[in-house]
ZASELO-198624 format. One record per residue: x, z negated, y of N, C-alpha, C, O in turn; chain; residue number from 1. Coordinates in nm, 2 decimals. Atoms other than C-alpha are relative to their C-alpha. Layout:
NODE     npx     npz     npy    capx    capz    capy     cpx     cpz     cpy     opx     opz     opy  chaine  num
NODE       X       Z       Y       X       Z       Y       X       Z       Y       X       Z       Y       A  NUM
...
% end
This chain:
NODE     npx     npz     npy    capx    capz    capy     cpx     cpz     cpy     opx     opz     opy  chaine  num
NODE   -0.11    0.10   -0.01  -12.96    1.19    5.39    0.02   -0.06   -0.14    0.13   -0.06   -0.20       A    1
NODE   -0.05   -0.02    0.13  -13.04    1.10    5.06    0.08    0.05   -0.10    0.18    0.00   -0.15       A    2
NODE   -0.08   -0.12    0.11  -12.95    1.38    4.84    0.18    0.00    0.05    0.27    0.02   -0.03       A    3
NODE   -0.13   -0.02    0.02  -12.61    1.38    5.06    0.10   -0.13   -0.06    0.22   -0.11   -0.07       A    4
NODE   -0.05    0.12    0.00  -12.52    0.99    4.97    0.03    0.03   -0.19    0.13    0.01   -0.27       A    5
NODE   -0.04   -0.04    0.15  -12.60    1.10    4.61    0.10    0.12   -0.06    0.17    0.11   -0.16       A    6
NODE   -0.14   -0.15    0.03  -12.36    1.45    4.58    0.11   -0.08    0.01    0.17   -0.10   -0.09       A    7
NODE   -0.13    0.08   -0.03  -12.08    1.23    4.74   -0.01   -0.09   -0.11    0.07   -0.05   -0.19       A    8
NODE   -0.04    0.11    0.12  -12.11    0.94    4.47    0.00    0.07   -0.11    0.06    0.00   -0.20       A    9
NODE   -0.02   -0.05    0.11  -12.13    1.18    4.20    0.16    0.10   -0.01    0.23    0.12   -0.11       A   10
NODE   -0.12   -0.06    0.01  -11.85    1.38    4.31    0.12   -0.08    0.00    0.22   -0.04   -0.05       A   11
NODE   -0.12    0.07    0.02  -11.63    1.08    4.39    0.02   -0.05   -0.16    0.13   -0.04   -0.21       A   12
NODE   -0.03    0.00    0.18  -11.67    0.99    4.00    0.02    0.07   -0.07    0.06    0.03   -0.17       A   13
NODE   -0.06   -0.09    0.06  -11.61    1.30    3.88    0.15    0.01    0.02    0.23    0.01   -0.07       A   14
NODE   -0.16    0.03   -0.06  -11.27    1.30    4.10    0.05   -0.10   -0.06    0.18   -0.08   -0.07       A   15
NODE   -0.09    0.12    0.07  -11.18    0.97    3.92    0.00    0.04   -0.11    0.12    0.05   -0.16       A   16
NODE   -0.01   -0.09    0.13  -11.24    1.14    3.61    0.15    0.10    0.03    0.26    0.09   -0.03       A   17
NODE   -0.08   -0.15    0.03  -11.05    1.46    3.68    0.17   -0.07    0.02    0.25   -0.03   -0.07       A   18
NODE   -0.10    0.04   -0.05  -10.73    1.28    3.82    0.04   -0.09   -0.10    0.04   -0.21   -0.07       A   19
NODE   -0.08    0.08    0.11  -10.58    1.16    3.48    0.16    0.05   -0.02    0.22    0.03   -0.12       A   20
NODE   -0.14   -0.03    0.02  -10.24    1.32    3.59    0.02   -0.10    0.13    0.11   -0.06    0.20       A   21
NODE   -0.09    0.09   -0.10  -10.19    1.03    3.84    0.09   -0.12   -0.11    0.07   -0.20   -0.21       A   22
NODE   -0.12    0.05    0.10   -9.88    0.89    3.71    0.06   -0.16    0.09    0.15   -0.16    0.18       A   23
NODE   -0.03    0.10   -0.06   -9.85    0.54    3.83    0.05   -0.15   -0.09    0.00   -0.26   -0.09       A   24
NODE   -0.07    0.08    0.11   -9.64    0.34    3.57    0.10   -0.07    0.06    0.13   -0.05    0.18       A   25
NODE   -0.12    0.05   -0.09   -9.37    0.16    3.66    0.11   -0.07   -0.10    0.15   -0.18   -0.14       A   26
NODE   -0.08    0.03    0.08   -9.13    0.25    3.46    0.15    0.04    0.05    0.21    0.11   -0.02       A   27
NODE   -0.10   -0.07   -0.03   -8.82    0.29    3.68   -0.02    0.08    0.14   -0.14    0.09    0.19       A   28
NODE   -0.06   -0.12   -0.10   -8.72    0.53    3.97   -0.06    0.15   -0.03    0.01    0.24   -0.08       A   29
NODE    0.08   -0.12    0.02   -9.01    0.82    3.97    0.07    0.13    0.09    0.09    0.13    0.21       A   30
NODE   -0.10   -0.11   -0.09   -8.80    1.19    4.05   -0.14    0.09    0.02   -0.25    0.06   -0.01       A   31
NODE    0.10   -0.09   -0.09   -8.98    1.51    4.21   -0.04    0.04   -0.13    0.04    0.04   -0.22       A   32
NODE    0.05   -0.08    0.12   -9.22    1.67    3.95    0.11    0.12   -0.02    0.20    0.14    0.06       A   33
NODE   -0.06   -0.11    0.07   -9.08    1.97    3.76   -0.14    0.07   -0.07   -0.23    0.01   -0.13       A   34
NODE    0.10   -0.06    0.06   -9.31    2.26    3.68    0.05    0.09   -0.09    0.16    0.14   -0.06       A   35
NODE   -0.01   -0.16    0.12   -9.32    2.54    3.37   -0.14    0.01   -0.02   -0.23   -0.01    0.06       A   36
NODE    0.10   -0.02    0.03   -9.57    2.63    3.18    0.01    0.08   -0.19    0.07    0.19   -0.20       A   37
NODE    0.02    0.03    0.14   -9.63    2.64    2.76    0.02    0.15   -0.07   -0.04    0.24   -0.01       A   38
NODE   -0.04   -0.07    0.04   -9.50    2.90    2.53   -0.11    0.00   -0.17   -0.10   -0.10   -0.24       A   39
NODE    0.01    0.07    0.13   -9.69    2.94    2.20    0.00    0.15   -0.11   -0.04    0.26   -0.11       A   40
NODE   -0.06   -0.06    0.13   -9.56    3.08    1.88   -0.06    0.07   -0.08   -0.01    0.18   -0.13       A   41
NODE    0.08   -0.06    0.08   -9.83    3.14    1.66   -0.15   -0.09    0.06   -0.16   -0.21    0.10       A   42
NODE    0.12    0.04   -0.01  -10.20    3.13    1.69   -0.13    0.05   -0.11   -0.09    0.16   -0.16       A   43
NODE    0.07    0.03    0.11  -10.49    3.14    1.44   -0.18   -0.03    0.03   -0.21   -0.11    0.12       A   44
NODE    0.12    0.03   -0.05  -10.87    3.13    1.45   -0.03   -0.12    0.06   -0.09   -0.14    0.17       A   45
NODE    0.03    0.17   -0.08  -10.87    2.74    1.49    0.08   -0.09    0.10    0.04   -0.19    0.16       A   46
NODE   -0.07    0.07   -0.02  -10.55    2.67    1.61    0.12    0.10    0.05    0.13    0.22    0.02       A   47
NODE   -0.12   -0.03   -0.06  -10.21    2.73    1.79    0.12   -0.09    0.00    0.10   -0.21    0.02       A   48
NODE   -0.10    0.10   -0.03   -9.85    2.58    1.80    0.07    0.09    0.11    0.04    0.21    0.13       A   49
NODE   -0.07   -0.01   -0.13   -9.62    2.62    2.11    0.05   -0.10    0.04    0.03   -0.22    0.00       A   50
NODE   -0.13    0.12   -0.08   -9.38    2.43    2.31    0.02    0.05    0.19   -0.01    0.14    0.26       A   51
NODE   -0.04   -0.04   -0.17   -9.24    2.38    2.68    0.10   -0.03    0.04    0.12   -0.15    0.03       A   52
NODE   -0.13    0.06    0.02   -8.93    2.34    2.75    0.06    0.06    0.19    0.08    0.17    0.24       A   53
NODE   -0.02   -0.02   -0.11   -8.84    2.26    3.10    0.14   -0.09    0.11    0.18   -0.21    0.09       A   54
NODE   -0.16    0.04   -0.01   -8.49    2.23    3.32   -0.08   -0.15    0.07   -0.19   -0.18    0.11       A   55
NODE    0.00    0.13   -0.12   -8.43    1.88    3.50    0.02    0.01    0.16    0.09    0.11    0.17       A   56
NODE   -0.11   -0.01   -0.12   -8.31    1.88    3.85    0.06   -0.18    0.03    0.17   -0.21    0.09       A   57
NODE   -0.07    0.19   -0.03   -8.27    1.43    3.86    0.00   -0.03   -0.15   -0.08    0.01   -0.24       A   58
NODE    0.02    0.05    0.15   -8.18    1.25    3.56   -0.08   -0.05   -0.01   -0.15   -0.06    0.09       A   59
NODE    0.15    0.08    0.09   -8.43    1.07    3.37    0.06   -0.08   -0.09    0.18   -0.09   -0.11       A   60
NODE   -0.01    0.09    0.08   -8.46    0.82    3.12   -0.16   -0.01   -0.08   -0.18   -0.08   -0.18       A   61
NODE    0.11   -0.02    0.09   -8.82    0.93    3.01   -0.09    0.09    0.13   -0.06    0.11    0.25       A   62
NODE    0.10   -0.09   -0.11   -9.11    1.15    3.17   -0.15    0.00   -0.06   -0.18   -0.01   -0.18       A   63
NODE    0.10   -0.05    0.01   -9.44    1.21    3.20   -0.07    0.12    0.02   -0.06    0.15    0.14       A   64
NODE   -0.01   -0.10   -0.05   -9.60    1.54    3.16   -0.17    0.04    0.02   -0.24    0.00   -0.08       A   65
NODE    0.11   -0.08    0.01   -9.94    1.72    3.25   -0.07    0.14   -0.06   -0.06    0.24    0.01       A   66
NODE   -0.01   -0.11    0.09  -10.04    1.98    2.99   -0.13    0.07    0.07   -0.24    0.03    0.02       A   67
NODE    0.19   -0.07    0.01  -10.37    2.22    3.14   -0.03    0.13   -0.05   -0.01    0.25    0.00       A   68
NODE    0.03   -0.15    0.06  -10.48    2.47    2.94   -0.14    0.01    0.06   -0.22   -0.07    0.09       A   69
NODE    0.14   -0.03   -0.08  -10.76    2.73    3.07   -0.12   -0.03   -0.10   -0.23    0.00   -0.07       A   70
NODE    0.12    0.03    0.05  -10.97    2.63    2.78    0.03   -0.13   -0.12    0.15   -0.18   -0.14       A   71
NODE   -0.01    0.13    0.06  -11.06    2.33    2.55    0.08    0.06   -0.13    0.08    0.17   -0.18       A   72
NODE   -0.03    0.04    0.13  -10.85    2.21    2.26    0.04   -0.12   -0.06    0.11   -0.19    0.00       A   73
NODE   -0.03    0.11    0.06  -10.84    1.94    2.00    0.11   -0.03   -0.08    0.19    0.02   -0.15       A   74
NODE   -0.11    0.08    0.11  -10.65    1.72    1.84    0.19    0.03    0.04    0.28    0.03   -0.03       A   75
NODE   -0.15   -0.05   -0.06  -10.32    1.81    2.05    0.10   -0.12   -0.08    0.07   -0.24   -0.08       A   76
NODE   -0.14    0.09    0.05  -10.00    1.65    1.88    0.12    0.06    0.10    0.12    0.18    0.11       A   77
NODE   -0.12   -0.04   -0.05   -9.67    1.68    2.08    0.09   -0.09   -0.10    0.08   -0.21   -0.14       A   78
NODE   -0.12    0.06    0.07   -9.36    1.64    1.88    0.09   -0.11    0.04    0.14   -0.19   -0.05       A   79
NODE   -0.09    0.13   -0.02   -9.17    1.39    2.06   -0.08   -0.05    0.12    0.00   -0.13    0.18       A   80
NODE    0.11    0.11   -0.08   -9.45    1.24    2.31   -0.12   -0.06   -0.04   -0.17    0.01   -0.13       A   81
NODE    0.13    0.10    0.00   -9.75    1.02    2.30   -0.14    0.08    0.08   -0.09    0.12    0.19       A   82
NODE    0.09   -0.01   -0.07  -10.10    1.13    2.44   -0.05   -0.12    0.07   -0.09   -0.22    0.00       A   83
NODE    0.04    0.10    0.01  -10.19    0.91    2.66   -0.12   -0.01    0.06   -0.18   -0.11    0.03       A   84
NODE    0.11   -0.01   -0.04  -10.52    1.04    2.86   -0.03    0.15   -0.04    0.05    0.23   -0.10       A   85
NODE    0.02   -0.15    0.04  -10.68    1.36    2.83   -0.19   -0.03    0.11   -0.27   -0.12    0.14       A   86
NODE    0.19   -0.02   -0.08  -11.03    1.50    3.04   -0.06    0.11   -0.04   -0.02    0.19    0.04       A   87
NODE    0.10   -0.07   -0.01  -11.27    1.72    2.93    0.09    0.07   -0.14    0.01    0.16   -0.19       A   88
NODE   -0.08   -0.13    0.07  -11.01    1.92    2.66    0.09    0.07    0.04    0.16    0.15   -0.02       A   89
NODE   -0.04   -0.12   -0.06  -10.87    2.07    2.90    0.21   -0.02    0.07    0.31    0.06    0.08       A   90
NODE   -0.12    0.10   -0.05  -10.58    1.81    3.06    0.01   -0.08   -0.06   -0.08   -0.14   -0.10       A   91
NODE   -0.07    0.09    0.09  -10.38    1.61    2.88    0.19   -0.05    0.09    0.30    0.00    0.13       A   92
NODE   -0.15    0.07   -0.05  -10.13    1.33    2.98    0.09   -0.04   -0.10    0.06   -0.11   -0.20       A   93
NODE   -0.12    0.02    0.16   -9.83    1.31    2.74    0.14   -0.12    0.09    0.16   -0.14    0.20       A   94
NODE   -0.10    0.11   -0.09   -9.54    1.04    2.80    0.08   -0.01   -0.12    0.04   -0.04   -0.23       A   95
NODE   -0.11    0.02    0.11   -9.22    1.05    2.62    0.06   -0.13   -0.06    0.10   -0.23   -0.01       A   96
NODE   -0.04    0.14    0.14   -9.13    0.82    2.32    0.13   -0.05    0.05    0.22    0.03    0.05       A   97
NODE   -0.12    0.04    0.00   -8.87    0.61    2.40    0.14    0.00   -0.11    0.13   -0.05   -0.22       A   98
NODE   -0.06    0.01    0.08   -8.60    0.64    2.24    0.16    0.04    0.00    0.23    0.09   -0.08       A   99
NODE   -0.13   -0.02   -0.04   -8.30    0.62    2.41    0.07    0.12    0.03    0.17    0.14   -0.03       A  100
NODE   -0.01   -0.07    0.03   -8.27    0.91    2.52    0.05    0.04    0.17    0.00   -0.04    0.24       A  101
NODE   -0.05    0.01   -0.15   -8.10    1.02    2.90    0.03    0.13    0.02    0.10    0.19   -0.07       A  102
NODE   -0.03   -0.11   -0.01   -8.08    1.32    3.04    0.03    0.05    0.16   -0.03    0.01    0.25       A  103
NODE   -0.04   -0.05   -0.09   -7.92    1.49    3.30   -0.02    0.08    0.10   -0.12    0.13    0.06       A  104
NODE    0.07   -0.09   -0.05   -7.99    1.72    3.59    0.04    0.16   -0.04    0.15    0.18    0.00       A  105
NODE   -0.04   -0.10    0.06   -7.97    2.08    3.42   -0.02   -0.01   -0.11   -0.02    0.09   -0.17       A  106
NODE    0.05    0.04    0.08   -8.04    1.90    3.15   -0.18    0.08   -0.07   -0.27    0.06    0.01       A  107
NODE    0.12   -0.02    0.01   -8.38    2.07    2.96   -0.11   -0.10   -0.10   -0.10   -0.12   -0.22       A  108
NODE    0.08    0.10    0.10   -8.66    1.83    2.83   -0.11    0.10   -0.10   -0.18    0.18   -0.03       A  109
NODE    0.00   -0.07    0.11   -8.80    2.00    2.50   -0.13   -0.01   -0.06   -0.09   -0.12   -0.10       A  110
NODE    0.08    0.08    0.03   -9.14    1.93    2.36   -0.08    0.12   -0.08   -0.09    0.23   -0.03       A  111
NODE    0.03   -0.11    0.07   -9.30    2.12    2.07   -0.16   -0.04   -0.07   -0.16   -0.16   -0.10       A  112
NODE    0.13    0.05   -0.03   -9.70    2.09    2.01   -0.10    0.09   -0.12   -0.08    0.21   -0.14       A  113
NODE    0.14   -0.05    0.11  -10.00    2.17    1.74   -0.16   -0.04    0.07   -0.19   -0.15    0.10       A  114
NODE    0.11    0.05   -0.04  -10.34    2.17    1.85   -0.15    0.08   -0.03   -0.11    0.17   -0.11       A  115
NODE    0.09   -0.04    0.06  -10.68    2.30    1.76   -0.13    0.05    0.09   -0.20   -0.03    0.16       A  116
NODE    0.11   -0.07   -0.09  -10.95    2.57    1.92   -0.10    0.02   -0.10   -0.09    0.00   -0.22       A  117
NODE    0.15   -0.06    0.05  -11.28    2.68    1.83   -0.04    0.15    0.00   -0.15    0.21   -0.03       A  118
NODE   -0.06   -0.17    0.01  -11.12    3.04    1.88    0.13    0.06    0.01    0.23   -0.01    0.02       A  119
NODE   -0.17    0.00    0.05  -10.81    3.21    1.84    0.01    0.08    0.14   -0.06    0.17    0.19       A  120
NODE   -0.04    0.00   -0.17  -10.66    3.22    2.19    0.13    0.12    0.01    0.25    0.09    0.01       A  121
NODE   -0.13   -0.10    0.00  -10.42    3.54    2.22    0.04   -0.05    0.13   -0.04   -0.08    0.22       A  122
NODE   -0.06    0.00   -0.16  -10.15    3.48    2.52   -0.05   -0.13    0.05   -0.03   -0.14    0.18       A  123
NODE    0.07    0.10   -0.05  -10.31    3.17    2.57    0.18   -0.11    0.07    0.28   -0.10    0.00       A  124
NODE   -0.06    0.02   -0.07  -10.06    2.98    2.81   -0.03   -0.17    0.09   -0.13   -0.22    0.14       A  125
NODE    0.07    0.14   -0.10  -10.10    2.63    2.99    0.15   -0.01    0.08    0.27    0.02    0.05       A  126
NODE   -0.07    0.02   -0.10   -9.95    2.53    3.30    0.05   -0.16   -0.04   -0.03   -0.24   -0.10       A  127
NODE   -0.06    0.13    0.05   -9.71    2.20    3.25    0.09   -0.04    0.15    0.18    0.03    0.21       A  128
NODE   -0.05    0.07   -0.14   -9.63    1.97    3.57    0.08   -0.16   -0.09    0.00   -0.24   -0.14       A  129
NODE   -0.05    0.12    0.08   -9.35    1.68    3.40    0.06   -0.05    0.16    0.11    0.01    0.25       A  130
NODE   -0.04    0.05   -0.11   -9.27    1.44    3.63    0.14   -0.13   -0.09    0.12   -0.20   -0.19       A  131
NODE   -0.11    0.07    0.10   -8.90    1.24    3.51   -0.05   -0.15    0.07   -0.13   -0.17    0.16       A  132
NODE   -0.01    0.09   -0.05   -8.86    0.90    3.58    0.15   -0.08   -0.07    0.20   -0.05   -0.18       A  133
NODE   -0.16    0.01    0.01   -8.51    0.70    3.61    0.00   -0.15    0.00   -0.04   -0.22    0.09       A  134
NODE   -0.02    0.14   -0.02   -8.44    0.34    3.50    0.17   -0.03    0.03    0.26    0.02   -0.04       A  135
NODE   -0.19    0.00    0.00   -8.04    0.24    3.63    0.00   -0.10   -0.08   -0.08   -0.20   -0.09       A  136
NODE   -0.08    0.09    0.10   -7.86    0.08    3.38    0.04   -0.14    0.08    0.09   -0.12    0.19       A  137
NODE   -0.03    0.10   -0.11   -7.81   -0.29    3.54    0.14   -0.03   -0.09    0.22   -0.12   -0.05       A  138
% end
């Protein structure tokens, strides 16, 4: 009974761990996620650039996105968002810079990225879940 009291509390802390794409801000009118997944351009023993560039279906007024690549990398920069959590290397929460910026349904949100391996990743690919969010103009 022990051991199972202990697996359960280790696993529920890991689960609070892993769940750094819960997006609970409140910044506005949260629309349905939108999924793609990362495009990258050039890669290099240490490092890779790429982008993701994904349609709308609800306007927005900013978003948040979930970047997971199948293996670790550092130092990620996105061009026009913020990091704002990240777990293990692997997931990373990005949140777009304000900056007045509004976009429509059909609309595509754009995001171009540098970041840094410990091997040179051919085809390397990450899955990207952005979720928009909508403030109305009062």
């Amino acid at each position: 009974m022990a051991m199972k009291l202990v697996l359960l509390c280790s696993l529920s802390v890991l689960l609070a761990f892993v769940e750094c794409d819960v997006i609970d801000d409140n910044r506005g009118i949260r629309g349905e996620p939108v999924y793609g997944e990362t495009t990258v351009h050039k890669a290099w023993y240490s490092g890779f650039v790429g982008e993701f560039e994904i349609e709308l279906e609800n306007p927005a007024t900013s978003w948040d996105a979930i970047i997971t690549f199948p293996r670790r990398v550092f130092d990620l920069e996105v061009s026009n968002a913020d990091i704002v959590d990240h777990f293990n290397h692997k997931r990373f929460r990005v949140r777009s810079r304000c900056d007045g910026n509004s976009f429509q349904p059909g609309d595509s949100v754009r995001a171009f990225f540098v970041a840094d391996t410990f091997h040179k990743l051919k085809g390397l690919t990450a899955d990207v879940k952005l979720v928009p969010f909508f403030e109305p103009r009062v």
